[in-house]
N, C-alpha and C positions, 0 to 999 in steps of 0.2 A: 504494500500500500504506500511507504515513503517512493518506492519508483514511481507508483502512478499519480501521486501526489506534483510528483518533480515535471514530471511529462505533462502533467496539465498548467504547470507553468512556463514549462521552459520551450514546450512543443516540440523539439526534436528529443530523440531515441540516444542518442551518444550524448548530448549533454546530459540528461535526465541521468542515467546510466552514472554519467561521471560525479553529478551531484547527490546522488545517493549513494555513491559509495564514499563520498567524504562525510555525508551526514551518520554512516556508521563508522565510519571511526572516528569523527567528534565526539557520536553519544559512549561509541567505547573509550574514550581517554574520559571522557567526565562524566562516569558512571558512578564515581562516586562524588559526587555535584548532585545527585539526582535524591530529593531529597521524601517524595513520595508526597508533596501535596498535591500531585492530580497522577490522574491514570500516567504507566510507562508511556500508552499509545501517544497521548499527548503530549509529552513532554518530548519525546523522538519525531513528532510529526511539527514540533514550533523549532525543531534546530531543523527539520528539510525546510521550513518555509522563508526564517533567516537565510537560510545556506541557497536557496533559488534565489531570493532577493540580491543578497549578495553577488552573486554569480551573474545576474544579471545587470546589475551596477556597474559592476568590473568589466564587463564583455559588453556590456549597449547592446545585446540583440537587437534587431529589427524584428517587430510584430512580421510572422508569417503571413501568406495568403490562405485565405480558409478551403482553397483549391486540394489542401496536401492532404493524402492519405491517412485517415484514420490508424494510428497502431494498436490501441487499446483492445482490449478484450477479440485474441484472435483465435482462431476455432482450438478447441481443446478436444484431443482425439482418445483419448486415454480411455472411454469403455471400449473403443473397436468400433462401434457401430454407432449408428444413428437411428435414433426412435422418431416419429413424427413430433412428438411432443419435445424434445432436444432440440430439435432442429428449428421448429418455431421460439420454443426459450431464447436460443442461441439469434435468432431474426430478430427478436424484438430486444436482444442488450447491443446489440450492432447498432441497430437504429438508434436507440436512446445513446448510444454512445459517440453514434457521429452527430446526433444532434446538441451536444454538451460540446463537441468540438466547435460546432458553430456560434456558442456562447464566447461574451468576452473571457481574461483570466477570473478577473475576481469573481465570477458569476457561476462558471467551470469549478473554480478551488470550491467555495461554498457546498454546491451542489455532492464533488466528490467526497467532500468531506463528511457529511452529514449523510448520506444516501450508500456509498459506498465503504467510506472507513468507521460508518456508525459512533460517531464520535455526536457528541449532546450538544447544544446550544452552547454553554460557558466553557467546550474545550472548543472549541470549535471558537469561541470567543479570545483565547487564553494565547492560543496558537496563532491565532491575525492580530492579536493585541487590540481587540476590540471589545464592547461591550454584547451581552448575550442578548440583548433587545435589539443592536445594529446588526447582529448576525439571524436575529429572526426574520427583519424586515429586509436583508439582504434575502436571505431563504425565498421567501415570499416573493421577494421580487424575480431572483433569478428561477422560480420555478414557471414564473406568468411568462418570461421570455424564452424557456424552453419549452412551453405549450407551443407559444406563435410559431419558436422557429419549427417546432415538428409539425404543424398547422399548414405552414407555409413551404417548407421545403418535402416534407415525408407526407402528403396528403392522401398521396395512390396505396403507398405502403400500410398507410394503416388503415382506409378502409378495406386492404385485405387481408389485414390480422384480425377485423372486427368479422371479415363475413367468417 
């Protein structure tokens, strides 16, 4: 989760990659720093998000085109087979996954973070250094902008996961 954390702000695969592998051997040199007032999750998921910021400070990336290939969640082959029901689960986290791509960063982290690393309101607060009421109305917000864009871009797609 700290790589998909990093990828959703960093947008490329090799940076992500390179920043989470520095975000564990930060949390491993200051392991004992880590003093247990919030979850481990959260405490390793606010040094990737320091360590993206950073990393992106230092480097300027230029914001990508929203053109570039989805990497997240890519097919996972490990029973052998594929059941009908697999195969549409696996259709509909694509979707929902390219369309989180289509989200700005801040909108993308929120969503992942909450939705996918299952982290609460005030870690999810703790970790962007924000308040748990600006990270609900952030939630709120980027959940309405990822209805439109699946609304708007995925519209054929999902009326044929509804029939």
């Amino acid at each position: 989760m700290v790589f998909t954390l990093c990828l959703r702000i960093l947008k490329t695969r090799e940076d992500a990659e390179e920043v989470a592998q520095d975000v564990f051997v930060k949390a491993y040199r200051s392991l004992a720093d880590f003093k247990g007032d919030s979850k481990f999750s959260t405490w390793i998921y606010t040094i990737a998000h320091h360590s993206c910021l950073s990393f992106l400070r230092k480097n300027k990336l230029q914001v990508q085109s929203l053109d570039v290939e989805p990497v997240f969640h890519q097919a996972d082959s490990r029973a052998g087979y594929f059941s009908a029901d697999s195969i549409e689960l696996k259709s509909k986290i694509k979707l929902v996954s390219e369309a989180i791509q289509l989200l700005s960063t801040e909108d993308a982290q929120v969503i992942t973070l909450f939705y996918k690393s299952e982290q609460s309101l005030e870690e999810i607060g703790h970790i962007l250094g924000i308040e748990a009421n600006t990270v609900k109305v952030r939630l709120h917000r980027a959940r309405t902008r990822l209805r439109e864009k699946m609304e708007k871009h995925y519209s054929r797609e999902l009326n044929e996961l509804k029939s």
